[in-house]
Structures are given as C-alpha cells and as structure tokens.
DRENGU-235281 format. One line per field, with one value per residue: chain; x, y, z of N, C-alpha, C in turn; residue number from 1. Coordinates in nm, 2 decimals. Atoms other than C-alpha are relative to their C-alpha. Layout:
BEGIN
unit = c(A; ...) .
n_east = c(X; ...) .
n_north = c(Y; ...) .
n_up = c(Z; ...) .
ca_east = c(X; ...) .
ca_north = c(Y; ...) .
ca_up = c(Z; ...) .
c_east = c(X; ...) .
c_north = c(Y; ...) .
c_up = c(Z; ...) .
pos = c(NUM; ...) .
***
This chain:
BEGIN
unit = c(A; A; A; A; A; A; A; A; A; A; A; A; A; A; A; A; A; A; A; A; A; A; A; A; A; A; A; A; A; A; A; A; A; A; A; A; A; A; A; A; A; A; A; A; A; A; A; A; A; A; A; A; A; A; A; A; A; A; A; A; A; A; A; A; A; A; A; A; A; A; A; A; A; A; A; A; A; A; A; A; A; A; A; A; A; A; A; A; A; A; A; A; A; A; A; A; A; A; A; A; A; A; A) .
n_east = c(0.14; -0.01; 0.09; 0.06; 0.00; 0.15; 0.00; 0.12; 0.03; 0.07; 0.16; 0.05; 0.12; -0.01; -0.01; 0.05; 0.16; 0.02; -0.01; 0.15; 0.07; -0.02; 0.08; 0.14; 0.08; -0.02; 0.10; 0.17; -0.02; -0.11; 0.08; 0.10; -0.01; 0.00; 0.04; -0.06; -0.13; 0.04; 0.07; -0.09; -0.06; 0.10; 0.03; -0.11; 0.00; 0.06; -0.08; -0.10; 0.00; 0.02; -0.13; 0.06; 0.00; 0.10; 0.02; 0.08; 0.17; 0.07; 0.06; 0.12; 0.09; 0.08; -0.09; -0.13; -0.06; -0.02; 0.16; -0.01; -0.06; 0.06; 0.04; -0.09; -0.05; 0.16; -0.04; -0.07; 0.05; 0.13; 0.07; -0.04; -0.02; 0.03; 0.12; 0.00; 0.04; -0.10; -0.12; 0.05; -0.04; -0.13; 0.02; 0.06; -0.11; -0.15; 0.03; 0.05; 0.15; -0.08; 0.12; 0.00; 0.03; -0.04; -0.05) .
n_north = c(0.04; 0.11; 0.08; 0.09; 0.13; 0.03; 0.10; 0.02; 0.03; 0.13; 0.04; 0.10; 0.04; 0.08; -0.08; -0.09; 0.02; 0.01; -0.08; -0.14; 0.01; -0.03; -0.11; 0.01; -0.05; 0.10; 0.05; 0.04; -0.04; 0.12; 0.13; -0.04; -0.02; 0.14; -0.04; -0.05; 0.03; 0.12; -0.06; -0.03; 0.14; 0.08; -0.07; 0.03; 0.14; 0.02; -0.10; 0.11; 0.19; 0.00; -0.03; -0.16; -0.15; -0.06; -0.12; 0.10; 0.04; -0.12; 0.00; 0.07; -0.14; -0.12; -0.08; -0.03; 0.04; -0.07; 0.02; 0.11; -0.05; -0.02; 0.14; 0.10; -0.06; -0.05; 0.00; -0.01; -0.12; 0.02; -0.09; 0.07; 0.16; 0.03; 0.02; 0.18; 0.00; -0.06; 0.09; 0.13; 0.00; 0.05; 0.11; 0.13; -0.08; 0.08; 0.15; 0.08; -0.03; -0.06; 0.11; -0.08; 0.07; -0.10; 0.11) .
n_up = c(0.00; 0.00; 0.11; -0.07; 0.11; -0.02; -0.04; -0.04; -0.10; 0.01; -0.11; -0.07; 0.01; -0.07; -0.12; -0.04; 0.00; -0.15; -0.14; 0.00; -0.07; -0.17; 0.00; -0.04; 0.15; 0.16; 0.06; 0.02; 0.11; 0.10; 0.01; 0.07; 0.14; 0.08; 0.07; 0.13; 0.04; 0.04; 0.15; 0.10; 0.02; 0.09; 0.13; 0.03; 0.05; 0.10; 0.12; 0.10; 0.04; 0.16; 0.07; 0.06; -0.07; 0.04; 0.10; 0.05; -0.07; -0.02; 0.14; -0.02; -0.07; 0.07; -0.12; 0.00; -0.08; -0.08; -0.05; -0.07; -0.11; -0.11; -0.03; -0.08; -0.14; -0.10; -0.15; -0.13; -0.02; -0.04; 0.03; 0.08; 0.06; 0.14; -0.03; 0.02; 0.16; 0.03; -0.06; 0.09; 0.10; -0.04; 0.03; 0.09; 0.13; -0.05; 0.04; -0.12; -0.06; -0.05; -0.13; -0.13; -0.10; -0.19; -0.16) .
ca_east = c(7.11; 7.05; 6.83; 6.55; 6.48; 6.08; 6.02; 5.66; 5.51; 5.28; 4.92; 4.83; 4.44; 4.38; 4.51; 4.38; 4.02; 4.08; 4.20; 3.89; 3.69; 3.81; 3.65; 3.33; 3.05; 3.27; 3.14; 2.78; 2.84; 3.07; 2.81; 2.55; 2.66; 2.68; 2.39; 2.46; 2.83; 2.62; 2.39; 2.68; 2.90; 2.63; 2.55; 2.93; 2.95; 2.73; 2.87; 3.15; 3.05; 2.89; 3.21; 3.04; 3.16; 3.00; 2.99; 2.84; 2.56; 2.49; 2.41; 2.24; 2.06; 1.93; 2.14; 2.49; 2.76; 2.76; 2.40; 2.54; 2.82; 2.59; 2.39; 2.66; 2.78; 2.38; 2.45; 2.65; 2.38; 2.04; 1.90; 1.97; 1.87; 1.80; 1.44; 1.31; 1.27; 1.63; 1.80; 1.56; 1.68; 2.04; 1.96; 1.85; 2.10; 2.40; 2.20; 2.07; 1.72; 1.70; 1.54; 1.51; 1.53; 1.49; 1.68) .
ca_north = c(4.46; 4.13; 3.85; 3.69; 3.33; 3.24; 2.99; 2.86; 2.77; 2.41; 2.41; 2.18; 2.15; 1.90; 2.07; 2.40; 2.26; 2.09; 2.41; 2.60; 2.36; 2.45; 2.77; 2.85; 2.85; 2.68; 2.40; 2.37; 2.63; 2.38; 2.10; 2.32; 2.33; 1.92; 1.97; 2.16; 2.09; 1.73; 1.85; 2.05; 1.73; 1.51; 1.80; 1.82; 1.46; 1.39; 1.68; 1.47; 1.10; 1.28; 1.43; 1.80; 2.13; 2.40; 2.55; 2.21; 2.14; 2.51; 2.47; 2.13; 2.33; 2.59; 2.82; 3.03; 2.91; 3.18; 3.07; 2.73; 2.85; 3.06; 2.73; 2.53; 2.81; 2.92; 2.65; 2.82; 3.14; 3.12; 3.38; 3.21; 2.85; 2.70; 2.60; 2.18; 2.26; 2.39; 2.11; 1.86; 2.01; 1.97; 1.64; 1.51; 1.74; 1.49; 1.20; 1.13; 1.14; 1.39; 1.19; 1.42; 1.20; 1.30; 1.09) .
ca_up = c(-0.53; -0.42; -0.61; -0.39; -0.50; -0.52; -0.26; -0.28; 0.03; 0.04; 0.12; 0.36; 0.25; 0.49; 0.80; 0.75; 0.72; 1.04; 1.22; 1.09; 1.20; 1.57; 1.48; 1.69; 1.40; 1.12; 1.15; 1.16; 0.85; 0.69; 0.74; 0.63; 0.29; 0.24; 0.06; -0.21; -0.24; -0.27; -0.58; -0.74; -0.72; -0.88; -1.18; -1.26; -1.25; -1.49; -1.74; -1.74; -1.74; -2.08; -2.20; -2.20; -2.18; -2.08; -2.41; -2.54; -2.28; -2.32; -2.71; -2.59; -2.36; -2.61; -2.34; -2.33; -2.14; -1.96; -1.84; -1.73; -1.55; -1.35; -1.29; -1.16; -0.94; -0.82; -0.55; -0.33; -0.34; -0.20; -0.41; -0.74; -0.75; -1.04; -1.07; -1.13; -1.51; -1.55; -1.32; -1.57; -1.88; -1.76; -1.66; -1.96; -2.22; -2.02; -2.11; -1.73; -1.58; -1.33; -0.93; -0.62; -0.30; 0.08; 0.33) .
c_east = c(0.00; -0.15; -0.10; -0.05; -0.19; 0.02; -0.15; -0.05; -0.09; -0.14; -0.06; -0.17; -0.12; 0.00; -0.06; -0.15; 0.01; 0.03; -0.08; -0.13; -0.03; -0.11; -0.14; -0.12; 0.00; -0.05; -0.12; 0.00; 0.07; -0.14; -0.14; -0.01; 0.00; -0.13; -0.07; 0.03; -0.07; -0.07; 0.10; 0.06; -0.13; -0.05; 0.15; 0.04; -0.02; 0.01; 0.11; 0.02; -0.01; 0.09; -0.04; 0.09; -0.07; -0.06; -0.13; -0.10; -0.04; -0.08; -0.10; -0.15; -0.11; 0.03; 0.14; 0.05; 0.03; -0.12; 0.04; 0.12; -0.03; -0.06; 0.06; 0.07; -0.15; 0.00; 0.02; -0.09; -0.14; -0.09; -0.02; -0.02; -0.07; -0.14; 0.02; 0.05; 0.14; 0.08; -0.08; 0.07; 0.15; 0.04; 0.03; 0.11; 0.16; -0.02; -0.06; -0.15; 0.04; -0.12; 0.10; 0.02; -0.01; 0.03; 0.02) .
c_north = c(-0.16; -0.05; -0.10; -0.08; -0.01; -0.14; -0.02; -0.05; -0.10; 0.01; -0.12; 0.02; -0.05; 0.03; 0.12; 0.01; -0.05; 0.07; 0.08; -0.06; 0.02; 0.10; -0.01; 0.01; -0.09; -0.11; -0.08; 0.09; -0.12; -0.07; 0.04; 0.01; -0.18; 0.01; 0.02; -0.04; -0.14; -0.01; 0.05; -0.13; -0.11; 0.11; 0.00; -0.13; -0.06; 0.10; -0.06; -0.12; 0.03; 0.08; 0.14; 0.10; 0.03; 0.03; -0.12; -0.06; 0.09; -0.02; -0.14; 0.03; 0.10; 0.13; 0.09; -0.07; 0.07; -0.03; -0.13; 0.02; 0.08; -0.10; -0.06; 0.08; 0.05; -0.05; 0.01; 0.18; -0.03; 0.09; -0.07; -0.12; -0.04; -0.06; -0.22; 0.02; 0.05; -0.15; -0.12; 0.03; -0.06; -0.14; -0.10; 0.04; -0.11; -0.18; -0.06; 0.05; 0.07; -0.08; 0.07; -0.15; 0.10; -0.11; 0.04) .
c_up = c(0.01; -0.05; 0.10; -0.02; 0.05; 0.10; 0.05; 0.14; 0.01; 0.11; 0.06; 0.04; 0.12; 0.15; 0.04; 0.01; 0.13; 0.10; 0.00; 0.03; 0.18; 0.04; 0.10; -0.14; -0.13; -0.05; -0.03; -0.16; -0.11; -0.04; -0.08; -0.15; -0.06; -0.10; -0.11; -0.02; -0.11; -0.17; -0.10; -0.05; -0.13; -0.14; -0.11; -0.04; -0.14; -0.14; -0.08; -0.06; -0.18; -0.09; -0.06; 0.04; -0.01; -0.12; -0.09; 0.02; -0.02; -0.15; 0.01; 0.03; -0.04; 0.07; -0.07; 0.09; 0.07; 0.10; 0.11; 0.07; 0.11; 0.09; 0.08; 0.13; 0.10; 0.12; 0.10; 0.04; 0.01; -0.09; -0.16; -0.03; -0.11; 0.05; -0.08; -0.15; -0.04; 0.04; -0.16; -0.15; -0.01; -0.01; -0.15; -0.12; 0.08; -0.04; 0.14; 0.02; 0.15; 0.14; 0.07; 0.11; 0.09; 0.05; 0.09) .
pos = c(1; 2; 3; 4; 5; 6; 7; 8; 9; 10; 11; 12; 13; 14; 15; 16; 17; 18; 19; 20; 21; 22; 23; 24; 25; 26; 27; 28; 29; 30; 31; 32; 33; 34; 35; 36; 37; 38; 39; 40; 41; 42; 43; 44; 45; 46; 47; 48; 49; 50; 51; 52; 53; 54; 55; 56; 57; 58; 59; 60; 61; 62; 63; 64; 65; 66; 67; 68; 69; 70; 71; 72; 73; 74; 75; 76; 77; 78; 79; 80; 81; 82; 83; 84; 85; 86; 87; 88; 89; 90; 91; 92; 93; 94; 95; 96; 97; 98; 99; 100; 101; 102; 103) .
***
C-alpha cells in the first residue's frame, strides 16, 4: 500500500477573477454587485472600527446574533434587505450616524 503525500494546491485569487471576467455576462454581473459588496463593506467596517461582535451589536441592538448575521449577509439577496430603520439602528449601536448618498 502506498502513502500519498497531501500536496495543497495555491489559489491564485487574482487570476481566476480575471479569467472569469472573460466570461460573456461575468462581468456586468460582477459590476453589478459594487453596490452592495459597497454597503456591506461600510456596515462591517464600522462593527469593527467599534470593536463589536456580532453577539455584542446584537444585544446592543435589542436583536440575536443570529438576526445580525442575517443582516450583514441580506446584501447579497434581493428579497431580504434590511429596511432604513434597521440599517439606522446598526448605525448608531457601532457608534456611527447612518448618511445615504447618491453619486
């Protein structure tokens, strides 16, 4: 019986975003998500600037952290978004004020 050694294989991140952008489709899809991704980024952020876990914005909150884990993933699901009065509580449970723009 022979012994087959693990030999991981190295994700190149980087490259395979740029060969799926080749894709027909990818991406205007891709681009369609800035965003979001943009919103998530900026709610995460600010979880951490204020040194929160979930479990600890959620009890800020008046929430589970099962609540705000939905939250932070709703994002990437159209069916699901969090309403003004949720993103404001969040907001302000991190210590920030919460300002929409359009550019």
């Amino acid at each position: 019986m022979t012994k087959d050694s693990y030999k991981p294989i190295r994700l190149d991140s980087a490259r395979e975003l740029r060969l799926a952008k080749q894709r027909p489709g990818f991406k205007a899809a891709w681009e369609a998500l800035d965003e979001e991704y943009a919103a998530l980024d900026a709610l995460l952020a600010a979880r951490q600037e204020a040194g929160l876990t979930q479990e600890a914005l959620a009890e800020l909150m008046g929430t589970t952290k099962s609540a705000i884990s939905r939250l932070e993933s709703s994002f990437r699901n159209d069916r699901h978004s969090p309403s003004f009065a949720t993103l404001k509580r969040y907001a302000h449970a991190c210590g920030k004020k919460l300002l929409v723009q359009l550019v």
